[in-house]
C-alpha positions, -999 to 999 in steps of 0.1 A, spaced: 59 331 98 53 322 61 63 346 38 31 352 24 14 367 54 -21 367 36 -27 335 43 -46 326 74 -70 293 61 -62 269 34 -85 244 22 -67 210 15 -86 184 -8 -78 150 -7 -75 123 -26 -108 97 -22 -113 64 -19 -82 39 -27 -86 30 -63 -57 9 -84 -36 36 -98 -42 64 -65 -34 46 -32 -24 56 3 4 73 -7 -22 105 -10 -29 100 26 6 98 35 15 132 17 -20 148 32 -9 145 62 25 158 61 9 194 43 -17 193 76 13 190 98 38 212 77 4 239 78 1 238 110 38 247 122 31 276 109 -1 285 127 -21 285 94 -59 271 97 -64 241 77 -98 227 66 -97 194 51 -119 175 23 -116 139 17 -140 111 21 -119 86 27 -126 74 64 -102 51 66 -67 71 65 -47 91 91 -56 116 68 -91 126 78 -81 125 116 -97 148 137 -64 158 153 -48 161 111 -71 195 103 -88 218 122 -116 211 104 -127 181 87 -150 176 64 -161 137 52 -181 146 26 -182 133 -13 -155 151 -35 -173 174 -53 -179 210 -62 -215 212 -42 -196 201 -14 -165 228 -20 -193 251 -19 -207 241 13 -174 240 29 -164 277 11 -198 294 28 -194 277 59 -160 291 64 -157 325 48 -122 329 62 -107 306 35 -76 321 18 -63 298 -5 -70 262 -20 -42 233 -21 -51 210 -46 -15 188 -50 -14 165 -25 -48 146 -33 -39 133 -67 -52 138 -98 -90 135 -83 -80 167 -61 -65 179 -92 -98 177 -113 -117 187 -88 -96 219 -86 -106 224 -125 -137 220 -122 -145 246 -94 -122 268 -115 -143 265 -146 -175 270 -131 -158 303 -111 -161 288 -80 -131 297 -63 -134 338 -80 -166 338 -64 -152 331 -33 -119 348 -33 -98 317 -33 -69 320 -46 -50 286 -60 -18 274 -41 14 252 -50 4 246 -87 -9 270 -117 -43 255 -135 -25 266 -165 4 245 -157 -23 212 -150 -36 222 -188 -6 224 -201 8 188 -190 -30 168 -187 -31 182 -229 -11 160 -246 -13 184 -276 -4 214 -256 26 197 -239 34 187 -270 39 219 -288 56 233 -255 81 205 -256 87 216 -293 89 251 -288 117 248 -255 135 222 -278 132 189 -259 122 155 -280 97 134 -277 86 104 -293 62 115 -324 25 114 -313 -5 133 -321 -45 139 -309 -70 122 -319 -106 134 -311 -122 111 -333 -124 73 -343 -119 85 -380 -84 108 -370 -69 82 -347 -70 56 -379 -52 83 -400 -26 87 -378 -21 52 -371 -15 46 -406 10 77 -412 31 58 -381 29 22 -383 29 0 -357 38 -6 -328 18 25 -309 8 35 -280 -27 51 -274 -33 70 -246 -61 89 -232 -65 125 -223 -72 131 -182 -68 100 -169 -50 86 -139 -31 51 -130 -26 50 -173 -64 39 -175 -77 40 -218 -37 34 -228 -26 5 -244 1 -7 -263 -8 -17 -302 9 -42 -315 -11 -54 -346 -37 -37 -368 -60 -59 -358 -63 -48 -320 -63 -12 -330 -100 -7 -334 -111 -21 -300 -82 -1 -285 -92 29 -299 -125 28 -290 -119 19 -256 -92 50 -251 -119 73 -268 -146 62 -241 -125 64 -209 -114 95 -215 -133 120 -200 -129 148 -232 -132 117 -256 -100 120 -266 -62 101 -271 -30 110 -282 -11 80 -307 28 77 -299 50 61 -319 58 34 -293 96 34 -278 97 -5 -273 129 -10 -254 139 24 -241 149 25 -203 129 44 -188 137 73 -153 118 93 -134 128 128 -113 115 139 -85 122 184 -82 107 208 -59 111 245 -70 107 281 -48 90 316 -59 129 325 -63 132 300 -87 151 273 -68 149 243 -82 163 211 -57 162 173 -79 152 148 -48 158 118 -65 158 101 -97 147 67 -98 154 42 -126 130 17 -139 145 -20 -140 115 -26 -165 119 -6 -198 90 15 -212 61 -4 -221 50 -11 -186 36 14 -163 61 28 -137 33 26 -106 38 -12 -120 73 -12 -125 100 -26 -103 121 7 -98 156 13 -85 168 46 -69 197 57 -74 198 57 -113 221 26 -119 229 25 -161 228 61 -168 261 76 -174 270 109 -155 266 131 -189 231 120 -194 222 120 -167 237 161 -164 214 163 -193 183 149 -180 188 168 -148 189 203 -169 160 190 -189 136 187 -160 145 220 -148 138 237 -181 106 221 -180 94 228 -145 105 262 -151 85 264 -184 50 248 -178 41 277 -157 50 299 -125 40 278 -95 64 269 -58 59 232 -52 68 195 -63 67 181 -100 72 147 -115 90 141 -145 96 108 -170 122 107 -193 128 73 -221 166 68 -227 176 50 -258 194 16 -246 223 25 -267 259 47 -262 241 76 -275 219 77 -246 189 99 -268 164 113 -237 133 120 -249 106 133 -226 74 115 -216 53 134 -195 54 157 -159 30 162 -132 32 193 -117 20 179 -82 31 153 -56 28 116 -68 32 84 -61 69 81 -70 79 111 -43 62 95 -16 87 67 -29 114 95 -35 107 108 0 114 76 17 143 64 -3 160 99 5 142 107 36 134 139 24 99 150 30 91 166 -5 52 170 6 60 186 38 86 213 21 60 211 -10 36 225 10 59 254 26 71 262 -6 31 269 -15 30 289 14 58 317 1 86 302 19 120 296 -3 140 262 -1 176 286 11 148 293 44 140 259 55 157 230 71 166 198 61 141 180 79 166 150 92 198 167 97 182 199 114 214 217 102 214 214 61 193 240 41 166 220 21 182 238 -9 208 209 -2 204 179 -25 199 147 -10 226 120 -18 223 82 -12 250 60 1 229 31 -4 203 16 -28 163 14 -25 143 -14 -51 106 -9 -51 84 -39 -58 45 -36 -67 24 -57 -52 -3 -73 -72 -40 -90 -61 -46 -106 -95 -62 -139 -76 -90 -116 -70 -102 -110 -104 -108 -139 -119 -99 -144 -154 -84 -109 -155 -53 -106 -177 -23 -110 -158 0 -92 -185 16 -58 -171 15 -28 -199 4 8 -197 -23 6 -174 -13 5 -139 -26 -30 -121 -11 -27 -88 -28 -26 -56 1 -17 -33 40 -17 -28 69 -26 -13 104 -9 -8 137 -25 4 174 -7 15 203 -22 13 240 -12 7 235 -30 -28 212 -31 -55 213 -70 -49 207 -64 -11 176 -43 -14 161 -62 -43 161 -94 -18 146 -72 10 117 -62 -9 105 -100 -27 108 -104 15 83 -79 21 60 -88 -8 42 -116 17 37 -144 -15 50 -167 1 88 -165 -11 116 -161 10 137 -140 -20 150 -153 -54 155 -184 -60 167 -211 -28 131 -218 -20 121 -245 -43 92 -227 -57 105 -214 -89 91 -223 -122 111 -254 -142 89 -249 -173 112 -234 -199 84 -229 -225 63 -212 -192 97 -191 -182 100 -180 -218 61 -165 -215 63 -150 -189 93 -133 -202 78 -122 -235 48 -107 -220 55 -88 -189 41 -107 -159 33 -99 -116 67 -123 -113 92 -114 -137 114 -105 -110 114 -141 -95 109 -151 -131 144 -138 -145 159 -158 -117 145 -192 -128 155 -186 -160 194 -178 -154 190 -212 -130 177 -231 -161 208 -221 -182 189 -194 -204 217 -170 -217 217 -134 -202 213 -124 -235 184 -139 -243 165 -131 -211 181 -91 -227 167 -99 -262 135 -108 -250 129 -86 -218 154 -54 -232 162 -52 -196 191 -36 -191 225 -58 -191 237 -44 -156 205 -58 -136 209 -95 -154 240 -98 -145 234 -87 -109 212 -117 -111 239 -139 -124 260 -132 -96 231 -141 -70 226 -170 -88 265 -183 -89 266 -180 -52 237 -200 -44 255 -229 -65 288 -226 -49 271 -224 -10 250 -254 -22 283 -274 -21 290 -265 17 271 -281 47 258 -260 77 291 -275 95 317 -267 64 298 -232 55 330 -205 61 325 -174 75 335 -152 46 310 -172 22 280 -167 50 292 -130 51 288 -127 16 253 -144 14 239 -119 39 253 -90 21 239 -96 -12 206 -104 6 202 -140 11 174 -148 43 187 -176 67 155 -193 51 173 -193 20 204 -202 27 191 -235 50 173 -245 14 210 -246 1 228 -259 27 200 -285 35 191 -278 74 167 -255 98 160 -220 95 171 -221 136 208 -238 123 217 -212 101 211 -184 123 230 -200 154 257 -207 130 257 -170 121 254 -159 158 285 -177 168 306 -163 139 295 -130 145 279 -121 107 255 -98 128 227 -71 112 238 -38 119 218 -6 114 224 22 89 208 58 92 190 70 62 205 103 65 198 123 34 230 134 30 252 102 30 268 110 62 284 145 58 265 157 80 249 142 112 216 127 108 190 138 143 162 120 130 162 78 140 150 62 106 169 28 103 178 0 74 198 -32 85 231 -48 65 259 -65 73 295 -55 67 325 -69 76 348 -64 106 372 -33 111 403 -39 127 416 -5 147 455 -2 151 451 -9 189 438 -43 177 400 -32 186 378 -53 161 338 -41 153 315 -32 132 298 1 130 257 0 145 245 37 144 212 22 161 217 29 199 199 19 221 186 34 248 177 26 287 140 38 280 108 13 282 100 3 246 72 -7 226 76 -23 189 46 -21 167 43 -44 136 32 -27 104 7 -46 82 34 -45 49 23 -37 14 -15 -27 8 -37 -53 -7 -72 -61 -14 -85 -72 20 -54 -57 38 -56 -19 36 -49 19 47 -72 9 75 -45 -8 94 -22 19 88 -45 41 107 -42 18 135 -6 14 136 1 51 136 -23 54 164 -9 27 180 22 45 180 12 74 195 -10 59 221 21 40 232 43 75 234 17 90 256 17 63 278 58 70 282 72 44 259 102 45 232 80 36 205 96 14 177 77 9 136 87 -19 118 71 -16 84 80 -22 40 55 -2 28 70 33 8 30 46 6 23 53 44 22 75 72 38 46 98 68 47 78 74 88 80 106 92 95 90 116 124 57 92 132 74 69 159 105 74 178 125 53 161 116 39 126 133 7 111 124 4 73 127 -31 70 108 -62 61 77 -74 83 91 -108 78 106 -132 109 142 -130 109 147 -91 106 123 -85 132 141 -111 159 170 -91 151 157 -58 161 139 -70 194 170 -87 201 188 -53 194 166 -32 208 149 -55 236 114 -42 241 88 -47 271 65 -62 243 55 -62 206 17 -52 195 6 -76 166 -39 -67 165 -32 -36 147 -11 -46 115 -38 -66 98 -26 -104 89 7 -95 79 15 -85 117 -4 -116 132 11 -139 115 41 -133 134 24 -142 167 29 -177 170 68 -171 164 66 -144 189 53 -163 215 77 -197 207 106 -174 210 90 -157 243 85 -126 231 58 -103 250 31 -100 228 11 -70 244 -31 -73 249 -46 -107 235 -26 -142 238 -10 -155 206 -33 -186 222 -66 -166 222 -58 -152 187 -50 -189 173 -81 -202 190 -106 -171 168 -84 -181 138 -85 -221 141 -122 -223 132 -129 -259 148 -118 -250 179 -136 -216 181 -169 -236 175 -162 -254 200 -161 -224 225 -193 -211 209 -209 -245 217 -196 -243 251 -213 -208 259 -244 -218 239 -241 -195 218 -256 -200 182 -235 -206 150 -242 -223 113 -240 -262 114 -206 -268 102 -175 -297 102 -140 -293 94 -124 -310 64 -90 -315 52 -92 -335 23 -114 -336 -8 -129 -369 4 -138 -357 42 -156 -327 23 -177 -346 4 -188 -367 33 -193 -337 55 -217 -324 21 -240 -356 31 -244 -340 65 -251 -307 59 -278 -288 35 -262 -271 2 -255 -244 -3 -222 -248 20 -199 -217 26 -161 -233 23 -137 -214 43 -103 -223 49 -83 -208 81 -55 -182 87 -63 -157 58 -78 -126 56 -103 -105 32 -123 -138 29 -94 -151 6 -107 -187 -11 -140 -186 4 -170 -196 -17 -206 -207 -18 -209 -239 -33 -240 -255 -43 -236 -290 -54 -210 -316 -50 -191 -314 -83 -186 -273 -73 -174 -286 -38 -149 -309 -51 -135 -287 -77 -128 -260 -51 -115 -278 -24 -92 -295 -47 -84 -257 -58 -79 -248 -23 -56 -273 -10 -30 -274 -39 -29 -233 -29 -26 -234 10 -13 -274 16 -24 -285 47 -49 -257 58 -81 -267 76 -111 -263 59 -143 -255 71 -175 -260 60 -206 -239 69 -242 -244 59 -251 -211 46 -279 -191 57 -295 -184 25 -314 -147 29 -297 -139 63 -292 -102 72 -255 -95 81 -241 -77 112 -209 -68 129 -198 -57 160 -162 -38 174 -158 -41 206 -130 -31 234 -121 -59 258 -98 -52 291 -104 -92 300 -132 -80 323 -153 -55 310 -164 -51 272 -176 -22 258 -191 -23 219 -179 6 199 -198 1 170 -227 -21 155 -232 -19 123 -258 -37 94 -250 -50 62 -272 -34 38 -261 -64 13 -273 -99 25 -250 -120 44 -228 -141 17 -209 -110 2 -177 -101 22 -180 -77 50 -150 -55 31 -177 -56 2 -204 -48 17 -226 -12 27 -224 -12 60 -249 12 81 -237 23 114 -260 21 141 -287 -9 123 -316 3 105 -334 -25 106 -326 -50 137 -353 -50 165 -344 -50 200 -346 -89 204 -318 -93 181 -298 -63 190 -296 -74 228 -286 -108 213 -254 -92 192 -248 -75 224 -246 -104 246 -227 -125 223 -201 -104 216 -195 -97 256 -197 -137 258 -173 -141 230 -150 -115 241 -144 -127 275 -145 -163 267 -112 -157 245 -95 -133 273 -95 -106 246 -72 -76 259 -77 -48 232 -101 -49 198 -124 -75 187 -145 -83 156 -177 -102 155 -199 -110 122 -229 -121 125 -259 -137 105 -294 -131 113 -318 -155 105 -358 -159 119 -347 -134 147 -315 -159 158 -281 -141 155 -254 -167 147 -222 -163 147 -202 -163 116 -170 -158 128 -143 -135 154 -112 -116 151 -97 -106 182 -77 -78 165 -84 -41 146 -105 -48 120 -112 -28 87 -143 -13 104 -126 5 131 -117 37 113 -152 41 101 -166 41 137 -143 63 148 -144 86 126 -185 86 125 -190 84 163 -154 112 169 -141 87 197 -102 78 194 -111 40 198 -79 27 185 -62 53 212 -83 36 241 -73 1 226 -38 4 228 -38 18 266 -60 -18 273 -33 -37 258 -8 -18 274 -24 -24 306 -23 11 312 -59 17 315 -90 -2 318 -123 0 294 -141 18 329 -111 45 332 -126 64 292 -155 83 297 -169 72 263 -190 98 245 -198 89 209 -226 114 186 -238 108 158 -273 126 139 -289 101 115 -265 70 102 -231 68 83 -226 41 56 -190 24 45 -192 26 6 -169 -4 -5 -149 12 -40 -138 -11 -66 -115 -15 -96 -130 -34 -118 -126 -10 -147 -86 -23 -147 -99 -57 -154 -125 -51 -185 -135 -90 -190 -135 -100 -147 -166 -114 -138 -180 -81 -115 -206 -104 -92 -194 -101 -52 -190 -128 -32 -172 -143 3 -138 -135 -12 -132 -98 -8 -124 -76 -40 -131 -37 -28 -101 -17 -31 -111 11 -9 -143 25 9 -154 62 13 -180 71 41 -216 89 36 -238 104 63 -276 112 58 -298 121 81 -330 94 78 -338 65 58 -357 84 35 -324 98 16 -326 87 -20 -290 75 -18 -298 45 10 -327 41 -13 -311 35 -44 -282 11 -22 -312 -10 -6 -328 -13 -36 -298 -30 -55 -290 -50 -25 -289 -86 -39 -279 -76 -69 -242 -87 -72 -243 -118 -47 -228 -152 -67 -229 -185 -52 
């Protein structure tokens, strides 16, 4: 039992909606406190309203609560439970975090006896108050760069001329670096200022002398009641300050930091965690290192909760800080608990890596129009990646793998930029590419240290570059046939895909990886063990690299595979790879359920998945976990390691059905729906075609795939026309067009982005109400889920859209039509698991907009509104384990519950806001009300057409 036998009930609050700058990584360390709670027979209540994440699982809390994050709802949840012991506020961000303040200040938490667990509100005042932390810093003796507060237009133009520029402004109580800015020239200051001023919620920044060039590290510590402190991991940032680390490319270990400073940094952090206040948990801290001998630290800022960066830190070591975090809140001390993958370490043991982790952010910039691309102190990033490799240049390559844009790596794909003037911009100001960027440049000749004079980043990285960059040109000189062994060797160590390497060597994809069958330059797989192997690892959470062969004295020649597999039936689930707009937690829900639907029904289950943020990729969620890009040639590898009975693709969004085709060439089992069936949804001529067959209605439309054929189709159909092209998700280049010169422009658009794509055009029903439907399909027997009514007309994305769950408004002519359709549909494509059906209802006429034989984004909404495991009863369908007639179905539901699309438009001040077909929601929260009289469907209805652009 926990040492602090008080507590019985803990009240968890989560972290939201998915905004830029607080993603799923909330979720991810949610759900390990839940589970860590609940070892310890502790009764946990959760708040979040976030439907879409593991998080807010039924099975996650003993209670949970879907309700808006605020303190009326705390109260509600406080009276309805009396028995509540003690609040946990660190594992939902900073919104937990505020909302923790907030109830403190209006007594909320005296009034009910609560007491505060894992952090000290002093300790939040201390580090969220610039001043304060300031004059702390000062008084324990640890630099920082000069700044002070201003509360006032007036003050913050003193200081700015007692400092000169360059500055940084910051504001107070903010998250994801929102109000900061760098300052470069007096004549930006003013708007900057203002803008700080206004975002923060106490009206109020603090002005740093900025620290243009410093490298820039982050630590990850947890600390006991006893006073243990434990560093997890300390990552360094390739990028120097200047940018924001959640938009940083970030490298763990530290790579250019000497041993002493880095002794110095380490005893730095722990003087101030031990400082800011008396609290058991995790903390965050950044440190800027002068790029010089004297390696000066000065200290940015800490964060006396869990972050973004140790759910990174947790999967790069594979220690679970939020998990021991949350024991440590408890009463617990680190000497009393076990390291979680070795089962025989104390968690007082530090972890140590014997191999390298690059995290990527991933960026959606193509859905903001006009937004400004440049990266600075406000976080822009919608998701990540992470890669592991035995070398930084390894794991660098693994994760521009994982980042799905398209590129196959650095360099050796013919899509690098040949522009010098273009490569020197996007140098100079910080862009989404740099990191393929630096790589054209040292291919165009630029000197390292110019690419270091302009980008100050670090020598060490550039010339890791260099070295990339110098094999590619001497493998270039080989042919498939003359390539040596040694030389292919190499290329695969540092990285190199067999995509890659065919662009060098000038043949298939196919040739390269025959070639490297028959010389044996084989993946192997590498525990991530916490402890670089001194001790043995029990938990099965794999990387792949290749080493060469050891030769025993007995003349015994192999390579080392700690990967072994077993004689059990297996089951490989695809993850859906880094978030993105259009692409979110949603599918991670899905995959984790996916999982454990598979394990009950007696299967090995095996997770591919790149993403750092989620609760797919905790080393305890599937049986066996390979961290590894969602990307063709590393997953052949592991099904050919690990030969499964059959690979599930409808659950990892686009990223994982992608993969289908080359699934089904290669004649893998793809489990449920045909790679055929799920081709035929996504090919959008053909699937007309069926619709015609079954009579079933849908828009006039024609396919084009040139700018010509699209006008001529124009002549046929009415404007406005709804262009969509095929294979993409989250409505990505769709748009209303409503003359000729608009089509034109955008088909032009759209085909120099996605060559080759098939177009198609729809007339668009102007003023049609927009529906969807989830469905299960065994092949035979369909059973609808979920039916739900766009309270935004149809023409704004589904992902965009309020969407009321059951209708409000459909009569029972048009609701017996969605029905019907959607069991045609179904059946007509053989669906064995999940489909998704949009409609558009016009004069009482339901057509068809369009139908995705996979999970959709909706899924987790109706699951969590109705309490049924739908994505559990999916995955036994596609198993074949069970039919849709073996679940005794029982969904309840008082009044309705509406999916609340969230955006991020205040990261992009000048974007154009209107919605459209193209998707730009980063997130969704859920609402229930009882009747249509509640002011809040009021107030939605009302604004309904508000935001729709043609």
């Amino acid at each position: 039992m926990p040492k602090n036998q008080k507590l019985k009930s803990i009240l968890i609050i989560g972290s939201g909606p998915i905004v830029i700058g607080q993603a799923c990584e909330f979720d991810y360390s949610g759900t390990q406190a839940l589970r860590s709670l609940h070892e310890d027979g502790i009764e946990t209540i959760l708040i979040n309203s976030n439907p879409a994440t593991i998080m807010t699982d039924p099975s996650m809390a003993d209670h949970v609560y879907l309700k808006p994050l605020n303190t009326k709802s705390i109260i509600e949840i406080l009276k309805e439970h009396p028995q509540i012991d003690a609040v946990l506020p660190t594992m939902g961000g900073q919104t937990a975090l505020n909302l923790c303040i907030e109830a403190d200040e209006k007594g909320i938490w005296k009034d009910f006896d609560v007491e505060i667990i894992g952090v000290d509100i002093d300790a939040i005042n201390i580090t969220e108050d610039r001043e304060k932390f300031k004059n702390l810093m000062h008084d324990i003796g640890i630099p920082m760069a000069p700044q002070s507060r201003a509360g006032s237009y007036l003050k913050g133009k003193e200081i700015a001329q007692e400092y000169g520029f360059p500055l940084v402004i910051r504001a107070s109580y903010t998250l994801g670096g929102a109000g900061a800015s760098f300052v470069f020239k007096e004549e930006d200051f003013d708007e900057l200022l203002t803008r700080g001023l206004e975002i923060s919620p106490i009206h109020e920044v603090m002005i740093d002398k900025a620290l243009i060039g410093w490298k820039e590290y982050e630590l990850e510590l947890l600390r006991d009641d006893n006073d243990n402190v434990v560093i997890i991991c300390t990552i360094e940032n390739m990028d120097p300050m200047g940018i924001h680390t959640g938009d940083s490319i970030t490298v763990a270990p530290a790579m250019t930091l000497s041993d002493k400073a880095f002794q110095r940094m380490r005893d730095m952090a722990i003087h101030m965690m031990r400082s800011i206040g008396d609290f058991a948990g995790g903390c965050n801290v950044q440190f800027a290192v002068s790029p010089d001998e004297k390696e000066d630290i000065i200290a940015i800022e800490i964060n006396p909760r869990v972050s973004r960066s140790s759910a990174l830190a947790s999967k790069a070591t594979g220690y679970p800080i939020a998990k021991i975090a949350a024991k440590l809140a408890i009463g617990y001390t680190l000497d009393e608990l076990d390291n979680q993958i070795t089962k025989s370490t104390s968690a007082l043991f530090e972890p140590t890596l014997d191999y390298v982790i690059v995290k990527i952010p991933r960026w959606n910039f193509d859905k903001f129009e006009g937004s400004d691309r440049t990266l600075g102190l406000q976080m822009k990033s919608v998701g990540e990646v992470m890669g592991i490799g035995r070398s930084f240049q390894e794991a660098l390559h693994k994760a521009t793998q994982s980042l799905e844009i398209k590129r196959n790596g650095l360099g050796a794909d013919g899509k690098g930029y040949k522009d010098y003037d273009q490569i020197i911009e996007k140098l100079t100001y910080a862009s989404w590419d740099r990191v393929f960027v630096i790589y054209d440049a040292i291919q165009m000749g630029i000197p390292l240290s110019r690419i270091h004079e302009i980008t100050k980043i670090d020598m060490w990285f550039l010339k890791q570059y260099e070295e990339l960059y110098f094999l590619e040109k001497e493998i270039s000189t080989y042919t498939i046939q003359s390539l040596t062994k040694d030389l292919l060797l190499e290329a695969k160590q540092k990285g190199f895909a067999d995509r890659q390497i065919a662009h060098m060597v000038g043949c298939y994809e196919s040739e390269v990886y025959t070639k490297r069958d028959e010389l044996g330059v084989n993946r192997v797989y590498k525990l991530v063990d916490t402890c670089a192997a001194e001790f043995k690892a029990m938990t099965p959470y794999f990387y792949s690299t290749f080493e060469a062969e050891i030769e025993t004295p007995d003349g015994t020649v192999y390579v080392e595979n700690e990967s072994k597999v077993t004689d059990k039936k297996k089951i490989v689930v695809l993850g859906s790879g880094p978030n993105r707009i259009g692409q979110g937690i949603e599918f991670d829900y899905c995959c984790v359920h996916g999982v454990l639907a598979s394990a009950e029904c007696g299967y090995e289950t095996i997770m591919i998945n790149c993403n750092p943020e989620t609760v797919s990729t905790d080393f305890d969620t599937a049986d066996k976990l390979y961290f590894e890009p969602v990307f063709w040639e590393h997953i052949y590898d592991i099904i050919r390691h690990e030969k499964p009975e059959g690979v599930i693709v409808q659950l990892g969004g686009q990223t994982a059905l992608k993969l289908a085709e080359k699934l089904d060439r290669y004649g893998i089992k793809i489990m449920g729906t045909s790679y055929q069936a799920l081709d035929l949804a996504e090919d959008r001529g053909s699937f007309s075609s069926l619709l015609k067959e079954n009579n079933i209605p849908y828009p006039e439309f024609d396919i084009a795939e040139t700018a010509d054929e699209a006008l001529k189709v124009a002549d046929k159909l009415d404007f406005p026309i709804l262009v969509r092209p095929s294979y993409v998700l989250g409505g990505q280049g769709m748009k209303i067009v409503i003359n000729k010169q608009e089509l034109e422009e955008h088909v032009v658009d759209l085909l120099s982005k996605m060559p080759n794509n098939k177009l198609l055009l729809d007339h668009y029903l102007d003023g049609a109400i927009e529906a969807e439907a989830d469905a299960i399909c065994d092949g035979e027997n369909v059973y609808i889920i979920g039916i739900m009514e766009h309270i935004e007309p149809c023409g704004i994305h589904s992902g965009d859209s309020n969407a009321t769950l059951p209708p409000f408004n459909l009569g029972e002519f048009v609701m017996q039509q969605i029905k019907d359709h959607t069991q045609k549909i179904a059946l007509a494509l053989n669906t064995v698991g999940l489909i998704n059906i949009q409609f558009a209802i016009k004069n009482d006429i339901v057509y068809i907009i369009e139908a995705n034989p996979r999970a959709s984004r909706t899924v987790p909404f109706i699951a969590k509104a109705y309490g049924e495991p739908y994505v559990n009863y999916a995955t036994k369908v596609m198993l074949g384990e069970k039919k849709v007639t073996d679940f005794d179905f029982n969904p309840h539901l008082n009044g309705y519950a509406i999916k609340q699309p969230v955006f991020s438009f205040n990261k992009f001040p000048n974007v154009n806001k209107k919605l459209g077909p193209e998707m730009k929601s980063t997130g969704e929260s859920i609402l229930f009300i009882d009747d249509l009289k509640d002011d809040q469907f009021y107030d939605l209805y009302s604004r309904r057409k508000m935001y729709l652009s043609k």
